[in-house]
N, C-alpha and C positions, 0 to 999 in steps of 0.2 A: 579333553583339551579345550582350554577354557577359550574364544577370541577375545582379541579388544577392536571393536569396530569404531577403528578411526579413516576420514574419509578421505576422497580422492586427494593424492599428491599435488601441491601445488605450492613450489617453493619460489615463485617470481611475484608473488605480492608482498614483496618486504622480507624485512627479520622475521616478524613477526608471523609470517605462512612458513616457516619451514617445519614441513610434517615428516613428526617420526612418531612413533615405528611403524613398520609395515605391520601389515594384516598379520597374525597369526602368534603374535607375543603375548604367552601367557600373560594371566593376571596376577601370580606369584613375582615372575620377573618383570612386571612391568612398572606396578605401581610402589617405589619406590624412591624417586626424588622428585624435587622442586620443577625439574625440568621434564620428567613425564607427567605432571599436571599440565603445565604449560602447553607442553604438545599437543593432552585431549582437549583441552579447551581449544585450540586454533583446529582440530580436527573438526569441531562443532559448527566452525562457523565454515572451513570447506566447505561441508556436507550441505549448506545453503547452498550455493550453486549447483549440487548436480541437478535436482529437480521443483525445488519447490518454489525458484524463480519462474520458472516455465508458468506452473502450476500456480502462483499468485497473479502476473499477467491473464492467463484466459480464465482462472474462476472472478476476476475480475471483471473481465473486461468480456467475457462472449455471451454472455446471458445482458448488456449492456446497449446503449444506441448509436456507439459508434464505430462497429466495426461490420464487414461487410466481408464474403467470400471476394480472393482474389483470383488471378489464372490458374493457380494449383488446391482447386477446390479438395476438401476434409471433408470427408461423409460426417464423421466426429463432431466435426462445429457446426457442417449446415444442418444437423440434427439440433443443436443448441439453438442455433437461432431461430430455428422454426417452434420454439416449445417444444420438440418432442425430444426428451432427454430421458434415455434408459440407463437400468445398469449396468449395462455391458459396454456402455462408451468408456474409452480408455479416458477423458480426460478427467471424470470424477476420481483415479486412483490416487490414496492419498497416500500411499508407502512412502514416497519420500519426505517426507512433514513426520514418519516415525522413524525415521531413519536418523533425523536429528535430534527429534525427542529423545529417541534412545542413546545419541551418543550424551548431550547434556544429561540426561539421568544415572549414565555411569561416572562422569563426572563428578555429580553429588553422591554417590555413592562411594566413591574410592577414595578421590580427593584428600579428605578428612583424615584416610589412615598413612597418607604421607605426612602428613604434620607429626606425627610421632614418629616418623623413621628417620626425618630428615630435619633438621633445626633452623635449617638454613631456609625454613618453608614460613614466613613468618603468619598469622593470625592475620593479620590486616591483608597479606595478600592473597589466605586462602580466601576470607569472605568475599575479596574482588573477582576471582576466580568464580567461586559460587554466583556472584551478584550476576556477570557474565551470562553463565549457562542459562542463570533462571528467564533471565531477560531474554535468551533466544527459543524457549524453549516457552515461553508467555505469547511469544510471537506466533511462534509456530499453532501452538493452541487458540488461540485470538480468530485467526486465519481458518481453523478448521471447525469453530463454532460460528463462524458469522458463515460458511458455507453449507453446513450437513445441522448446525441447532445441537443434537445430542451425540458424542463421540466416546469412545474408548478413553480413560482417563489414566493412563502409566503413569507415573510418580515412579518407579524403580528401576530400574536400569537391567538389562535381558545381556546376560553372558554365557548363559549355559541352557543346555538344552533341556533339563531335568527342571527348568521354568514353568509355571503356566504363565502363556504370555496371552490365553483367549482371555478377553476381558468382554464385558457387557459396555453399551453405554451408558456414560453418563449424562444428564440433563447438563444441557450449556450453560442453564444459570449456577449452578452450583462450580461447574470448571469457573467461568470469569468470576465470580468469589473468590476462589481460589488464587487465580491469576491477580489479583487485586492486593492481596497478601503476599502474595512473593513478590510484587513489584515493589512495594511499599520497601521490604526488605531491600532487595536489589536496590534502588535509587538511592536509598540511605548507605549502602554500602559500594556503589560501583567506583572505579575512578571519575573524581570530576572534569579533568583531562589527562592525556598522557602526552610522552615529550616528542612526538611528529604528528605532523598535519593529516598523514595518513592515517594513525593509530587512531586518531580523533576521531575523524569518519568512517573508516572499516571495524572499529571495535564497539565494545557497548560502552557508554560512558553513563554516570548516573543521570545527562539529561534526555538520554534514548530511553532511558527506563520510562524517565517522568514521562515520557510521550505517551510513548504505548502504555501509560495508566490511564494519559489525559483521552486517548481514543477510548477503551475499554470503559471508562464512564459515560464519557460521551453515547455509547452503545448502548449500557445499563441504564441511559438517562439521569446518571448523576451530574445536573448541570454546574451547580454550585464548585465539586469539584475537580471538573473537568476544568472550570474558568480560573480557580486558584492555582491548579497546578502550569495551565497557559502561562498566566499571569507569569510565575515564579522563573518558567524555562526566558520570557521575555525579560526580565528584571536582572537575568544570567548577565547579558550583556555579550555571549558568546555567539550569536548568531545575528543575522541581517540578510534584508532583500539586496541584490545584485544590484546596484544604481542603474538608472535610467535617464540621459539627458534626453530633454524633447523642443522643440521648438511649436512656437503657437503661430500659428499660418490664418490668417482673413478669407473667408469666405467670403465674395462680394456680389451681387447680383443686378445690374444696371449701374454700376459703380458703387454701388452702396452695400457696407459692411452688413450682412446678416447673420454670420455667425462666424466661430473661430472651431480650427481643428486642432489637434497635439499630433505633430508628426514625428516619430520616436529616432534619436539618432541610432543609423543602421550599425556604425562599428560597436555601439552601445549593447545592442540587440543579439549581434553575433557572439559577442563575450558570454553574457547569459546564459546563450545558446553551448558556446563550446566549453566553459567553463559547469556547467550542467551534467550534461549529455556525451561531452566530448573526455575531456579531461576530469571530470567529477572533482571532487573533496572541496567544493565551493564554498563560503561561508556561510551560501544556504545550509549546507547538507546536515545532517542530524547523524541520521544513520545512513547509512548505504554499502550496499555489497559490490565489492571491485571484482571486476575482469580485464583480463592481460591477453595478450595475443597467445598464449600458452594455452590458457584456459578462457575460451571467448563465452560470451553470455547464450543465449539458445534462440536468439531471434533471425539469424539468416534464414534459417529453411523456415521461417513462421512468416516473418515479414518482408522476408531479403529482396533482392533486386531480379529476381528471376524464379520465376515459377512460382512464387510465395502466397502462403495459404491466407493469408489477412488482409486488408487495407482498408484505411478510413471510409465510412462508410459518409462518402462527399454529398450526397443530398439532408443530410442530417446537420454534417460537424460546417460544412459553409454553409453559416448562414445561419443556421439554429444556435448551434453550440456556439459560435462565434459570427455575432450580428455584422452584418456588412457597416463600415462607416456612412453613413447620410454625405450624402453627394456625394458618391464615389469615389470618394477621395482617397483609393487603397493605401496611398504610403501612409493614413492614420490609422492603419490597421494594427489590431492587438499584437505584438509578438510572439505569442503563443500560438497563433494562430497559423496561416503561413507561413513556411518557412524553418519552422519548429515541431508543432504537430504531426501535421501531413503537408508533403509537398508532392507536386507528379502522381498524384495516387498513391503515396507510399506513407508508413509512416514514419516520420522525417528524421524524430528526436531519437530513432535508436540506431538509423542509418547515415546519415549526413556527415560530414566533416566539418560542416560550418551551415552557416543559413542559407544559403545559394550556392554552395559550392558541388563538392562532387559528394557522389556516394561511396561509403567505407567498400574495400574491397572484403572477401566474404571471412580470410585470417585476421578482419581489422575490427570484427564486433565486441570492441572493448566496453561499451556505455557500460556504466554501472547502474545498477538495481534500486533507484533510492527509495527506499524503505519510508522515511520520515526528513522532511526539510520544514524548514521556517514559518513559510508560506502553512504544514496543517496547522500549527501552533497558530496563527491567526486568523485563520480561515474557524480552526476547533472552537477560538476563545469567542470568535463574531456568531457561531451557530448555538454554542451555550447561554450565551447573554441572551440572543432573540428567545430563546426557549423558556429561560428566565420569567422575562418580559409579559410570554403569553400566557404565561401562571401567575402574572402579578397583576392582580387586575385594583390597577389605581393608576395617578397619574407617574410615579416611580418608574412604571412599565418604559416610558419614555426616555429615561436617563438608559433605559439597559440596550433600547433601541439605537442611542447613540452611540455608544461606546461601540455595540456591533457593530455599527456603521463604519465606525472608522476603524476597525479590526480590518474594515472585511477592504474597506479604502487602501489601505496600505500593500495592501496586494494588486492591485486595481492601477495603483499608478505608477508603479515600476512594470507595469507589465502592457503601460496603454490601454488600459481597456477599454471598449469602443461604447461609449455612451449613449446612453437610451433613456427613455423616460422611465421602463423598467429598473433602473437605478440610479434613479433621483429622488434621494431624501430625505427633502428637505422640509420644514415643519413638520406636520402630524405624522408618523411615522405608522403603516401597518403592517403589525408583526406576523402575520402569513405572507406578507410581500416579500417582507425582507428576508425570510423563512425561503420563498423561492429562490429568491436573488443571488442569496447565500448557497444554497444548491448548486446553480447555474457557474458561481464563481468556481468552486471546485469543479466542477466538469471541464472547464477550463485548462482552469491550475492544475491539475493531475489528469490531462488527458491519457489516455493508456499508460498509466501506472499501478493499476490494479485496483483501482478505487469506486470506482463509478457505479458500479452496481451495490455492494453495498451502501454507497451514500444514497441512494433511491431503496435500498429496501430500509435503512434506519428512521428513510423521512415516512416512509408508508406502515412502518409499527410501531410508530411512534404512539406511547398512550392505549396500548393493544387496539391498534387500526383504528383510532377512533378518529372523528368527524368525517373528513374527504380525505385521509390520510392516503389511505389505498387508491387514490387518482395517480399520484406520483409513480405508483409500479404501474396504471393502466397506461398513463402518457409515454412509457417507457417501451410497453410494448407494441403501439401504438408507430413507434417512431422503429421497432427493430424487427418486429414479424413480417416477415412475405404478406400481400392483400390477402394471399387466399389462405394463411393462417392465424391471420390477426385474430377474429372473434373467438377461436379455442385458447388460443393464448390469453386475450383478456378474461376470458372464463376461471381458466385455471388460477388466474393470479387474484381475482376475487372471490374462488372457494376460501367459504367464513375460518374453513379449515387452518387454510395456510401452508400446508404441508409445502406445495408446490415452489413456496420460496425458497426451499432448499435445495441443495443436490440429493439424488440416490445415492445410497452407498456402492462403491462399486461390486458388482456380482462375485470375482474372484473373493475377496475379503467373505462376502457371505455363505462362501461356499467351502470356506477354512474354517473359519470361527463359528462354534455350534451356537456361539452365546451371543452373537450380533444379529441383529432384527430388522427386518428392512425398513427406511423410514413409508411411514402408512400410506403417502401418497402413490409409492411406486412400486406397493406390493403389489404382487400377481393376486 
């Protein structure tokens, strides 16, 4: 008895979520019309919610500097954050990240032979189907090479038990090759919109492909076309930063003007905020995965309001990650920062109902997951161009410097950013500065969205660790280990090895599969 593993039920995000069939419908009667393609394709992007949002948040963010044990302490994470990460920690489990790959790869698989049963299935809309899976299923893999380096490579979709589904791994560089070609496809074939605001934002559209190509280079150091394909999603004309009004305030000191601040308007601010975070499908948003009071997202028992295993890690994100305004002028403070991030110890942007209001009750953890907004696309195009730059050694290097600048500006002033002489640059422009700067904005800009630690290990192998690259993973640990584990964790993170920048495979996994091999750092 053959299954078709389509995922959890969940018919309150639109037309477009309504999953059928249940569990257990053969493969003879299943794959048969237009409308069970449809089905396994939205089963695909179900199957994102059950775990590998979880699982994008903490391989993100716990190996990272800003997050911190809360009152309901996780042996699991204060293992992470101390450096000592084995394989029997439940949070390196990747099953869920094949759970999806496997439903996309039955997709590609079956798909194709309803086009022959059914006419009403037309060519243009199986390749968008296709372009879909591939696209989440590039995702998925993306996510499990920038964590583990070398993984199991499925391409075939697992329906029957007479499979062998043990695979060996494969080398990461050879998957994102991979992933570079199916994108390519994908983005040339996805829909360029569809007809609601919703479908826009919950589905793949061909400029979510172009994203996740434009990261995937970004990784592989292709700067050139990482900046062209930025460029192309900006040129779209289909996305924009949230406005920002602000007002310019005098600083005076004996009567006499010394400086001016930007005080950001607060109903300005809260829009952002709940248009973001609260309500989602913004005209930032790119991609992002929706949750409903039906199906809420997994951060209450992680971050929630009671007993929650996380929170900002406040001697870090105040004040580091987001620089105090000069003369403590708080209302010129970044709106990222308070209010939004972390507020009360918590962190704000998955719980909040607005900037200063109340906290989501625990049936109310709707945020959506957003995968890719505006803000990487300029943030991506401003850290390609400096990269550019520092390979172009003439005065040229200059022109790449600028154009970053104001990539990286356009995010910076709808968001208040609290100015520093750290990003001020003007004349001679230098491109490890801006190299930093550009860092620091995303940490910002993607505070606990799952980003952060990769963007500190891409700046630190960068060039295979070459010059002080590998500073950016010591500062890192510097700022997230206990005193009395910092020096082993600095240690580990500058074995010439590097192993350690990965996860372990989790133990269960190696204790199934004869053909999986522990990664070398965590062998016994």
């Amino acid at each position: 008895h053959i299954l078709i593993m389509v995922a959890a039920l969940l018919s309150s995000c639109g037309d477009w979520l309504n999953l059928e069939p249940e569990d257990g419908v053969t493969v003879q009667e299943y794959w048969k019309t237009k409308e069970h393609v449809a089905s396994a394709v939205t089963g695909c992007y179900a199957s994102l919610m059950n775990g590998p949002v979880e699982k994008m948040f903490l391989w993100g963010e716990l190996r990272a500097d800003m997050l911190e044990n809360g009152p309901g302490i996780n042996y699991n994470y204060n293992q992470i954050f101390d450096g000592e990460i084995s394989p029997d920690n439940k949070t390196v489990d990747w099953s869920s990240f094949y759970t999806v790959i496997n439903n996309c790869n039955i997709v590609l698989k079956y798909a194709p032979r309803v086009r022959k049963l059914d006419a009403t299935l037309t060519e243009k809309q199986l390749k968008e189907y296709e372009a879909e899976v591939l696209t989440i299923r590039a995702m998925m893999y993306f996510q499990l090479v920038r964590a583990f380096r070398d993984v199991p490579f499925a391409l075939d979709g697992y329906v029957s038990d007479d499979q062998d589904f043990y695979l060996p791994k494969t080398n990461g560089d050879v998957i994102l090759d991979t992933l570079i070609h199916d994108l390519k496809i994908a983005s040339a074939n996805a829909p360029i919109s569809y007809n609601t605001t919703e479908k826009n934002k919950n589905r793949i559209t061909a400029w979510a492909a172009k994203t996740l190509l434009a990261d995937i280079y970004l990784w592989k150091e292709k700067y050139a076309e990482c900046n062209a394909l930025c460029q192309e999603i900006i040129n779209s004309g289909k996305y924009g930063m949230i406005p920002l009004e602000k007002q310019i305030v005098e600083i005076t000191s004996g009567g006499v003007v010394v400086d001016t601040v930007t005080v950001p308007n607060e109903s300005d601010a809260d829009q952002m905020f709940i248009n973001s975070y609260v309500n989602g499908k913004s005209i930032e948003s790119i991609f992002e995965i929706p949750f409903t009071t039906l199906k809420t997202n997994p951060f209450y028992s992680l971050i929630g309001t009671s007993n929650y295993a996380l929170r900002p890690k406040s001697t870090i994100v105040e004040g580091t990650i987001f620089p105090e305004p000069e003369y403590s002028y708080s209302s010129a403070s970044d709106i990222r920062g308070n209010g939004c991030s972390y507020r009360a110890g918590m962190l704000w942007k998955y719980i909040g109902t607005s900037r200063f209001g109340v906290a989501r009750t625990s049936t109310n953890y709707t945020a959506p997951w957003i995968m890719y907004k505006y803000a990487d696309v300029l943030l991506m195009k401003a850290e390609a161009l400096t990269q550019i730059g520092l390979n172009t050694h003439n005065e040229t290097a200059q022109t790449f410097y600028k154009n970053a600048v104001e990539a990286m500006e356009e995010v910076r002033n709808v968001r208040n950013a609290v100015n520093t002489s750290e990003y001020t640059f003007t004349g001679i422009v230098d491109g490890k500065s801006l190299e930093k700067a550009i860092l620091n904005e995303r940490a910002r800009e993607f505070s606990y969205e799952g980003k952060r630690w990769y963007d500190v290990l891409r700046h630190a192998k960068r060039g295979n660790y070459s010059g002080t690259n590998i500073q950016y993973l010591v500062n890192l640990a510097i700022n997230s280990a206990s005193p009395e584990k910092q020096q082993s964790l600095i240690a580990k993170y500058k074995d010439p090895k590097h192993n350690s920048h990965y996860w372990p495979i989790y133990v269960r996994e190696i204790e199934t599969n004869p053909k999986l091999i522990q990664n070398e750092f965590y062998a016994q």
